[in-house]
C-alpha positions in Angstrom: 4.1 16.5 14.0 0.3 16.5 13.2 -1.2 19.4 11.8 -4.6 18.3 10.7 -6.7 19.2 13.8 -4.8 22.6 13.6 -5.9 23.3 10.2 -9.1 22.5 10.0 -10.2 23.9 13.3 -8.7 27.2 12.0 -11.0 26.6 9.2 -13.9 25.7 11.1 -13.4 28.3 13.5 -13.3 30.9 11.1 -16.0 30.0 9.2 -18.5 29.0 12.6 -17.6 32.7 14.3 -17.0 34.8 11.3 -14.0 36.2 12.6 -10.4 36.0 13.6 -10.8 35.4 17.0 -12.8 32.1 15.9 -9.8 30.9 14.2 -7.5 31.0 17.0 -10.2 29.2 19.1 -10.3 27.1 16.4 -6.2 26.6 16.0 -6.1 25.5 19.7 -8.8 23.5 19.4 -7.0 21.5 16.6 -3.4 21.3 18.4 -5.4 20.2 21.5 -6.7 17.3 19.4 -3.1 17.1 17.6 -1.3 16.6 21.1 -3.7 14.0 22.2 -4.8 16.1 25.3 -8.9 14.5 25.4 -7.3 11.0 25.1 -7.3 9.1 28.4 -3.9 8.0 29.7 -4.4 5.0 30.7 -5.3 3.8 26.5 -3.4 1.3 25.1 -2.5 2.0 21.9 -3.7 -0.4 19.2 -2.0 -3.9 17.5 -1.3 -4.1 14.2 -4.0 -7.0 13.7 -7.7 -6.3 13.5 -8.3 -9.8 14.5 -7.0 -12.6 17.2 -4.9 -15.2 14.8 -6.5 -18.4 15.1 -6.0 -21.5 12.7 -9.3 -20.5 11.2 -7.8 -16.6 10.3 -4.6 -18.3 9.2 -6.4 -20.7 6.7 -8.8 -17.8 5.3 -5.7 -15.0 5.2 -3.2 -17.2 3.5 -3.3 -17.6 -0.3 -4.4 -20.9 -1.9 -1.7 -23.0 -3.9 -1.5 -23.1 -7.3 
């Protein structure tokens, strides 16, 4: 389980309203962001690779012989 977002908008909200209130704003904020609720559903999630392996990738990733 995340608990991040749930921290530091406790934090934030604190500190941006000055009171406890804030913080609980704050707290669901963060478990909002925690749960994933603003990411679309329809998202893939991403592969491991940052980049399409191609001969050209393979030659410059692996390690030169000795």
């Amino acid at each position: 389980m995340r608990w991040y977002g749930k921290l530091l908008g406790f934090i934030a909200g604190w500190l941006l309203l000055r009171h406890p209130a804030g913080a609980l704003v704050g707290l669901l904020i963060g478990h909002a962001f925690d749960a994933d609720w603003f990411r679309p559903k329809n998202t893939i999630p991403m592969r491991c690779s940052a980049w399409p392996r191609t001969p050209a990738t393979e030659r410059w990733i692996a390690p030169t012989g000795a």
